[in-house]
C-alpha positions as CSV (number, residue, x, y, z in Angstrom):
1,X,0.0,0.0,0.0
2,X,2.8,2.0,0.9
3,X,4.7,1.5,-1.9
4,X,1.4,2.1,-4.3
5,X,1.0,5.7,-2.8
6,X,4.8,6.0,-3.1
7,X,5.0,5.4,-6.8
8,X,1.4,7.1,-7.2
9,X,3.0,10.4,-6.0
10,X,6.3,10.2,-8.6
11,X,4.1,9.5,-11.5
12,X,2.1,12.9,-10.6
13,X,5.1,14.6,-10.1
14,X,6.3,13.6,-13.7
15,X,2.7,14.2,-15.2
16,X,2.8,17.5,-13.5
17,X,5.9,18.8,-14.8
18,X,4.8,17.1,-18.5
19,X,1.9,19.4,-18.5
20,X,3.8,22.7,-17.9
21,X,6.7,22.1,-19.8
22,X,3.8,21.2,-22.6
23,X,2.4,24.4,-21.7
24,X,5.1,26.7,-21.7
25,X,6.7,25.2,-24.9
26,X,3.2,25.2,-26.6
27,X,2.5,29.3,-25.8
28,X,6.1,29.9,-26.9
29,X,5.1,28.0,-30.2
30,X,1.7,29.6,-31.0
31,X,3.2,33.4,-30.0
32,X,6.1,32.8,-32.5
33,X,3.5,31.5,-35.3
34,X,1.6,34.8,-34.8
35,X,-1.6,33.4,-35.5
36,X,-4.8,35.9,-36.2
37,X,-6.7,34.8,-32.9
38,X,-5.9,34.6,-29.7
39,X,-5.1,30.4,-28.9
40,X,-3.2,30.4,-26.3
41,X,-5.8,29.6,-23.7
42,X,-7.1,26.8,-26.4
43,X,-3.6,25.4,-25.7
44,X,-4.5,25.5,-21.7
45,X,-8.3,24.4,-22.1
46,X,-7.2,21.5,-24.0
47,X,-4.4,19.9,-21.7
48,X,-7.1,20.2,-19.2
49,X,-9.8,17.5,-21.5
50,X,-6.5,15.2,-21.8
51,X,-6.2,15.4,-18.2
52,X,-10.1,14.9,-17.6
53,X,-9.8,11.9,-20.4
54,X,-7.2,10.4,-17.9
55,X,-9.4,11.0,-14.8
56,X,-12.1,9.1,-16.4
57,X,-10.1,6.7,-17.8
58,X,-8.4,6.2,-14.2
59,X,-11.7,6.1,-12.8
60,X,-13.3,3.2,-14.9
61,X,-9.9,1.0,-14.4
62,X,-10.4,-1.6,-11.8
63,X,-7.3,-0.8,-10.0
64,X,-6.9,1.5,-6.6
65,X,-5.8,4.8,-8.2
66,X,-7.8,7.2,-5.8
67,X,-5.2,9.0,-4.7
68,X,-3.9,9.8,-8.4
69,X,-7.5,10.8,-9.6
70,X,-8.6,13.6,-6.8
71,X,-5.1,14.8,-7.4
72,X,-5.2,14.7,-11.3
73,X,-9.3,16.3,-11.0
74,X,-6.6,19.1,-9.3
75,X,-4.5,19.3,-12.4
76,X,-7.8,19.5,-14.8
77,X,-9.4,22.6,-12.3
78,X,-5.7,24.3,-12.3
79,X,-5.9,24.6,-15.9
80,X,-9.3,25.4,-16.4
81,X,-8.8,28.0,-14.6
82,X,-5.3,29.3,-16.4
83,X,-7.0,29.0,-19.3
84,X,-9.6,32.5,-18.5
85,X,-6.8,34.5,-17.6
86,X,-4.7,33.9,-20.5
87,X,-7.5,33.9,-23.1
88,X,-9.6,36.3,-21.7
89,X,-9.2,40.2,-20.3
90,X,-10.5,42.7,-18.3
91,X,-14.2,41.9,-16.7
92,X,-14.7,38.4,-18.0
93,X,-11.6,36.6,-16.0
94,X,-14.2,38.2,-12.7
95,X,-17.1,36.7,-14.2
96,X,-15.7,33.2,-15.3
97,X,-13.5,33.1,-11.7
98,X,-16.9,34.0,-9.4
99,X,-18.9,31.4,-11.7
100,X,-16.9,28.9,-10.9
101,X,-16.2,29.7,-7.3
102,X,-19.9,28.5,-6.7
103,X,-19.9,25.7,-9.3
104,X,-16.8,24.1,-7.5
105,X,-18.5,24.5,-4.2
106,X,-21.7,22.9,-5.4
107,X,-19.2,20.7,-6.9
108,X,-17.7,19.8,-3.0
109,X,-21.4,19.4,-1.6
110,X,-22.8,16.9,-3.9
111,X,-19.3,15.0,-4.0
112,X,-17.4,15.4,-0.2
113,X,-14.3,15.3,-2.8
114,X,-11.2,17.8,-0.8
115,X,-9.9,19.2,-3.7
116,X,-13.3,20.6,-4.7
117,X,-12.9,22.4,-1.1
118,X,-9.6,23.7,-1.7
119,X,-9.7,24.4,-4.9
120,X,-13.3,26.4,-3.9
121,X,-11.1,28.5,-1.6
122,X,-8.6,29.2,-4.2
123,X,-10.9,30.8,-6.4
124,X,-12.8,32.7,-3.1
125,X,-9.1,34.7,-3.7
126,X,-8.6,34.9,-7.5
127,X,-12.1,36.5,-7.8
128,X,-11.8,38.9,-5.0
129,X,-8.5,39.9,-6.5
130,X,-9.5,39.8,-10.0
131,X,-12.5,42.1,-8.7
132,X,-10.7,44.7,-6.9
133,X,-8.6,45.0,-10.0
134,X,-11.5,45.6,-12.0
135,X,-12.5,48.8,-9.6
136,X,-9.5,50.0,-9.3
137,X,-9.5,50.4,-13.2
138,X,-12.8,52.5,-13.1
139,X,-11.6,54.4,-10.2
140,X,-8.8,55.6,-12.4
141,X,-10.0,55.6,-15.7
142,X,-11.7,58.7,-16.7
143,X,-15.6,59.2,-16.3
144,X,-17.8,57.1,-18.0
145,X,-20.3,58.0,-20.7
146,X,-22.0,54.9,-20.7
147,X,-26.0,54.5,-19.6
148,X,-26.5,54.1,-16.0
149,X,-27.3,50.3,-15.3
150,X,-26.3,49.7,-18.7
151,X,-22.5,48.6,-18.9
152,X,-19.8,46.3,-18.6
153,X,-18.6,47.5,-15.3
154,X,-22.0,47.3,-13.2
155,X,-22.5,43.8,-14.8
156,X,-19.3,42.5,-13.8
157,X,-19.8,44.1,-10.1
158,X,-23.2,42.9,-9.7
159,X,-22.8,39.2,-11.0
160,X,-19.7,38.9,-8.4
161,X,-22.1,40.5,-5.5
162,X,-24.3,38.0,-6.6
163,X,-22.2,35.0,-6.8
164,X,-21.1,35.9,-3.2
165,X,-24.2,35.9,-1.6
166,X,-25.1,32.4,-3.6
167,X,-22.2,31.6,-2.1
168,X,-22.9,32.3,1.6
169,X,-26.4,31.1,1.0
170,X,-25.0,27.4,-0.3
171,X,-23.7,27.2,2.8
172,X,-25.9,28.4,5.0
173,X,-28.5,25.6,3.6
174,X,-25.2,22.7,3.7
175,X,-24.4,24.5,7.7
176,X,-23.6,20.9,9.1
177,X,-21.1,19.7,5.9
178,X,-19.3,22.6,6.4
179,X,-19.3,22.8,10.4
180,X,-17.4,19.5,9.9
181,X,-15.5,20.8,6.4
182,X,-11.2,20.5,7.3
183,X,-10.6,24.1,5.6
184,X,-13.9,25.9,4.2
185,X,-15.6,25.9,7.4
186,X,-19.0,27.6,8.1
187,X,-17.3,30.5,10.8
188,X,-15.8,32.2,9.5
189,X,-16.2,31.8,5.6
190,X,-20.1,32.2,5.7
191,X,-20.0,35.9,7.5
192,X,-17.3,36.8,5.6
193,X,-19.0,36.0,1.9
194,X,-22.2,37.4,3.1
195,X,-20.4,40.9,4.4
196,X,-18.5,40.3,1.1
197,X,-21.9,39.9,-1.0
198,X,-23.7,43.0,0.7
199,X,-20.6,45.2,0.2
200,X,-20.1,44.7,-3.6
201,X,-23.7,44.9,-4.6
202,X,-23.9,48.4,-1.8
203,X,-21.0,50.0,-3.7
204,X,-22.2,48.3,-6.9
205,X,-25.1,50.8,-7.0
206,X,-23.8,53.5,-4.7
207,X,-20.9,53.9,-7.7
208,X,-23.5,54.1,-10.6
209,X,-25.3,57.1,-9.0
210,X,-22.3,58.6,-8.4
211,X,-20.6,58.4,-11.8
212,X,-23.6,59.2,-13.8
213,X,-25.7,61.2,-11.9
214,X,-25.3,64.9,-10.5
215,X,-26.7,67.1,-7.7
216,X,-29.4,66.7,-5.6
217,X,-30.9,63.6,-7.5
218,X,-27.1,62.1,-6.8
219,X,-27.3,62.4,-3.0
220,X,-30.9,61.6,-2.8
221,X,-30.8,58.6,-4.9
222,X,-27.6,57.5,-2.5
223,X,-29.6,57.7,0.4
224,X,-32.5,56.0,-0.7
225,X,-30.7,53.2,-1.4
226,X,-28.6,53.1,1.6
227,X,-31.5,53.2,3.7
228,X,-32.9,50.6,1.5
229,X,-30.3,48.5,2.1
230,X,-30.2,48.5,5.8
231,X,-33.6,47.9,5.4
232,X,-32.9,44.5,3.5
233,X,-29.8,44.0,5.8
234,X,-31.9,43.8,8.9
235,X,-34.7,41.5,7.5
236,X,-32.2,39.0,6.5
237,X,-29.5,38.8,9.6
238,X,-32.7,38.9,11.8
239,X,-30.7,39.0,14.9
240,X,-30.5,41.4,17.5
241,X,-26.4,42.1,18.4
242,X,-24.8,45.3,18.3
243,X,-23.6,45.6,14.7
244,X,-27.6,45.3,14.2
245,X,-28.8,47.3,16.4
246,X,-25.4,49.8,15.6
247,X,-26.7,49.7,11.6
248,X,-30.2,51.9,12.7
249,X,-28.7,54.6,14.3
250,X,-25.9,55.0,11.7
251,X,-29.3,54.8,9.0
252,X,-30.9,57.4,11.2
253,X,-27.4,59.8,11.6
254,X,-27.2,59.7,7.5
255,X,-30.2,60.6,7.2
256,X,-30.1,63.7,9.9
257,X,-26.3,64.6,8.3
258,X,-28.1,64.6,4.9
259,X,-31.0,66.1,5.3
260,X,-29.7,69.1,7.3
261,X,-26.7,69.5,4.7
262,X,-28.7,70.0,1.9
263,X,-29.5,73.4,0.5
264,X,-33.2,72.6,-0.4
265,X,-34.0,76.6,-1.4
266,X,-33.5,75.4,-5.4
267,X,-34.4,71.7,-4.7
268,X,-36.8,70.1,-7.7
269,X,-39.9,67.7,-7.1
270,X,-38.0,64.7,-7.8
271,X,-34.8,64.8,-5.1
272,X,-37.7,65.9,-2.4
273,X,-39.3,62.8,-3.2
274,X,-36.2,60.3,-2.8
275,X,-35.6,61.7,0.8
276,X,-39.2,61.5,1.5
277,X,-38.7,57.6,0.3
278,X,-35.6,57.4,2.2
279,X,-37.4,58.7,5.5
280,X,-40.3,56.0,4.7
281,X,-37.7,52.9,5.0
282,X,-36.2,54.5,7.9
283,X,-39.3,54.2,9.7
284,X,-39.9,50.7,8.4
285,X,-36.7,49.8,9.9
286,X,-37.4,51.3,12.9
287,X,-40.5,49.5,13.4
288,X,-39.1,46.5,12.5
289,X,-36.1,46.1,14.6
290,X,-37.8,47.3,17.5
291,X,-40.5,44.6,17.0
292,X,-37.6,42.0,16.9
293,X,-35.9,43.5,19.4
294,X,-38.9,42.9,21.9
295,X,-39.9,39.9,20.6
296,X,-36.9,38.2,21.1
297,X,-35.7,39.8,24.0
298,X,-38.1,42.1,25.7
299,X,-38.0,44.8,27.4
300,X,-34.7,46.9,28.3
301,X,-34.6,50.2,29.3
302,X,-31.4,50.8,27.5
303,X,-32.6,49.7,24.2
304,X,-36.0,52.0,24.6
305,X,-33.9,54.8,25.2
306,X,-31.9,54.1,22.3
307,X,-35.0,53.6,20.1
308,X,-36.6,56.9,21.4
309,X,-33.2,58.8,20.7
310,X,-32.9,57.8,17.1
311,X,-37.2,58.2,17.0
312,X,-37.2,61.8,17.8
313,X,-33.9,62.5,15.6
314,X,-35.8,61.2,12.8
315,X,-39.1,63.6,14.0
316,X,-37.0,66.5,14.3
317,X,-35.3,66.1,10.8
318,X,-38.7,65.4,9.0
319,X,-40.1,68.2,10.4
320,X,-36.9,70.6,9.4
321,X,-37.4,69.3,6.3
322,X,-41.0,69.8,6.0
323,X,-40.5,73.4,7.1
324,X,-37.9,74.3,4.6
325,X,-39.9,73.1,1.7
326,X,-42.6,75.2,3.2
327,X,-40.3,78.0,2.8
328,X,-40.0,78.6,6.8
329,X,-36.3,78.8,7.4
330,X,-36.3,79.8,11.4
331,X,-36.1,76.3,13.1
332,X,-36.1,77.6,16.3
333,X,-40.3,78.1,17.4
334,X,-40.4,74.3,14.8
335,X,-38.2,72.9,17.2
336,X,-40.3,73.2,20.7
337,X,-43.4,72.4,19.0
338,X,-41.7,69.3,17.4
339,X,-40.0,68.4,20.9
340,X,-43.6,68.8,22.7
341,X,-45.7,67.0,20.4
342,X,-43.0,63.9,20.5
343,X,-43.2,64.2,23.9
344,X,-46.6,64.0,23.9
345,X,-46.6,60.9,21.9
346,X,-44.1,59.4,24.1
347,X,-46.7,59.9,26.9
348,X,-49.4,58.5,25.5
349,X,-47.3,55.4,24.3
350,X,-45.8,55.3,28.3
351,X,-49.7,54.8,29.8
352,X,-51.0,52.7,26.7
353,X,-48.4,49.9,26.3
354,X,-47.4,50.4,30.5
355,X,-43.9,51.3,30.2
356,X,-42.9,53.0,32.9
357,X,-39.2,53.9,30.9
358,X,-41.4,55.7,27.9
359,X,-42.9,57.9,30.5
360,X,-40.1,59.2,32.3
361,X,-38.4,60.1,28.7
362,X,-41.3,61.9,27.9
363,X,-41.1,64.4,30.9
364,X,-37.4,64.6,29.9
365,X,-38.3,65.5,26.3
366,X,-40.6,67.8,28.0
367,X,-37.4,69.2,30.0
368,X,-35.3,70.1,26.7
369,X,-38.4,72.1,25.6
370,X,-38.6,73.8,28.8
371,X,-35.0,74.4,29.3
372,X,-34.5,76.0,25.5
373,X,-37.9,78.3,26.3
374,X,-35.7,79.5,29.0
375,X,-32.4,80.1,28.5
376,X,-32.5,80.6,24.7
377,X,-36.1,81.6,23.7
378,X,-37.4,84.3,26.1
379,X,-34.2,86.2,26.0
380,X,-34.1,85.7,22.0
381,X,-37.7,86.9,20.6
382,X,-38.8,90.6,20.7
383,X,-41.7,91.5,23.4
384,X,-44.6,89.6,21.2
385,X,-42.4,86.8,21.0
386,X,-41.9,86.9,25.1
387,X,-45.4,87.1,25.6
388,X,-46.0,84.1,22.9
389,X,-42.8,82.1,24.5
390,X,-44.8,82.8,28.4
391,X,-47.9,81.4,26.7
392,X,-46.5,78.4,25.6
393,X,-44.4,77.8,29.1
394,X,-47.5,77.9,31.0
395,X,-49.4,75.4,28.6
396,X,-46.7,73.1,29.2
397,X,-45.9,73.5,33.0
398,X,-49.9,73.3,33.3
399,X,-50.1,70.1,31.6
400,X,-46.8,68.8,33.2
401,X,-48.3,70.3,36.7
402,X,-51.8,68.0,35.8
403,X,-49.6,65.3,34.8
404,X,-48.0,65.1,38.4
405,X,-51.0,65.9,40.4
406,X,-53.4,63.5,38.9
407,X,-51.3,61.0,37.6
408,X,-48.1,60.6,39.7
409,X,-49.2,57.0,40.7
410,X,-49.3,55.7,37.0
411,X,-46.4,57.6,35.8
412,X,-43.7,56.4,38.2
413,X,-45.2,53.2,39.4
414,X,-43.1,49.8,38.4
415,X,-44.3,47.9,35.4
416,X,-44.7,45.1,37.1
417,X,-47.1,46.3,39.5
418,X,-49.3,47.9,36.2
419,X,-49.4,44.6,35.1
420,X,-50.4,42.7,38.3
């Protein structure tokens, strides 16, 4: 047996070295013929069937050549994949590299074979590399005049954003093959491909917008589809840690940053719409994590905090913006009426769903408002706008006064005892 293996591995060696001494010679010889196609990947593609004639032959012999076959089924996938590089350029050595990155790991599931494992990770590297190549050419290559969605570049990107998440999903539906795989195991190669897959197809569509539109529409497209995507994100990880929970309040802080950096005096219909869009998924979002969140774990005061922080971020920009396109440009009288009727809302939320957490953020919300009427406000405004700033004090301190009085029981009793 030992012996077998022994003579197994010198007759690969030799068939090895025949095949790229073959090669070599071969390209030399077609170059110097100067032929009017390119052949010299023909030359590669072709000593790969010979090989694959051998495997089958090898295969159907009666004879214990095992060893010699999963290492010649090597020799066939190393030339396959010499041959797209050599015959092919630019874009299509990504595509034919990410294609067959998920065929040779559909390839290892149906067959348990190693070398479709290693070979797997081998081209994980050639296309990632091949890729980053390929953007690094459009990043310095001068502005494209092609049609948005409608070129090489955004075809090549989005096929390998594609073929990554394929990727990530094969083995997310295979978890216990590769939980027990020697070198393509599930952690870490399935977060990786997925972060991998979501990256490329983000700045897939983030670098269309940017190289072939301008303005407004540019920036409003951009955050569309970022929200978007953190939207998607969220529905598939569907899992409650601190990157997720980290990816709302970074969708809500875009948002606010975009929002109040745009000059929105000379804005058109259509970019007001996208961040109108934009602010719609944001909310989705926000619904929807916070239903997870509760669902899966229930209640924590810090996360309720959190959530009402990014909430009444994402009031006060709306209503900004809402103001500017109404032509108002003094944010400071928007402002307390914003803050009150969140806090309000917060209120009524507190005594309806009995959460004692909700309530006591609401009489802090009430707090700013009463705090920015008095230091900044009353000493601000002219004498009607004193009288108007007075009026509005006493409504609130009323309401908070009533609030106490009549309700002091409800508003700081335990949620536990509400519940009883």
């Amino acid at each position: 047996r030992i012996e077998a293996i022994k003579k197994n591995r010198g007759l690969l060696l030799v068939i090895i070295t025949n095949n790229f001494i073959y090669l070599l010679l071969g390209i030399l010889f077609l170059r110097n013929m100067e032929l009017a196609f390119k052949s010299e990947g023909l030359l590669s593609l072709f000593i790969a069937i010979i090989n694959l004639v051998l495997v089958i032959w090898l295969r159907m012999s009666k004879k214990d050549y095992k060893f010699l076959i999963y290492a010649m089924l090597g020799l066939v996938l190393t030339f396959v994949s010499i041959t797209i590089p050599i015959q092919l350029d630019g874009n299509y050595i990504t595509l034919f590299w990410a294609a067959e990155m998920v065929l040779l790991l559909w390839l290892y599931v149906k067959s348990k074979i190693w070398i479709y494992e290693r070979a797997t990770l081998v081209l994980m590297g050639l296309t990632l590399i091949s890729y980053l190549m390929d953007v690094s050419a459009v990043i310095l290559s001068s502005p494209s005049s092609d049609t948005i969605f409608l070129n090489s570049s955004f075809a090549t990107s989005l096929f390998v954003g594609l073929a990554a998440g394929a990727f990530a999903l094969m083995m997310g539906h295979y978890r216990s093959l590769f939980s027990e795989a020697r070198c393509l195991r599930y952690v870490p190669w399935n977060p990786v491909m997925l972060l991998t897959s979501a990256a490329i197809l983000y700045y897939t569509f983030m670098a269309e917008f940017s190289l072939h539109l301008a303005g407004a529409t540019r920036s409003g497209m951009m955050l569309v589809f970022t929200s978007a995507a953190i939207l998607i994100l969220s529905y598939a990880l569907e899992q409650c840690t601190i990157p997720y929970l980290a990816g709302l309040g970074v969708n809500v802080l875009i948002y606010a940053i975009n929002i109040w950096g745009d000059q929105w005096a000379h804005m058109s219909l259509p970019p007001v719409l996208l961040r109108w869009l934009a602010a719609a998924f944001i909310i989705v979002n926000l619904y929807y994590v916070a239903r997870q969140y509760y669902t899966i774990i229930g209640l924590k005061i810090h996360f309720t905090v959190y959530l009402n922080v990014l909430a009444l971020l994402l009031w006060l920009t709306m209503a900004r913006s809402f103001l500017w396109q109404a032509g108002v440009e003094d944010f400071d009288a928007g402002f307390s009426v914003s803050l009150s009727i969140a806090g309000f809302v917060q209120m009524a939320l507190g005594m309806r769903l009995h959460q004692k957490v909700l309530r006591i953020i609401s009489l802090s919300t009430f707090g700013i408002v009463l705090l920015k009427l008095i230091l900044k406000d009353l000493w601000a405004m002219p004498t009607i706008g004193k009288i108007i700033v007075f009026i509005i004090l006493g409504l609130i301190l009323l309401v908070l006064s009533f609030l106490y009085q009549k309700l002091k029981g409800v508003l700081f009793k335990n949620d536990e005892d509400e519940t009883d």
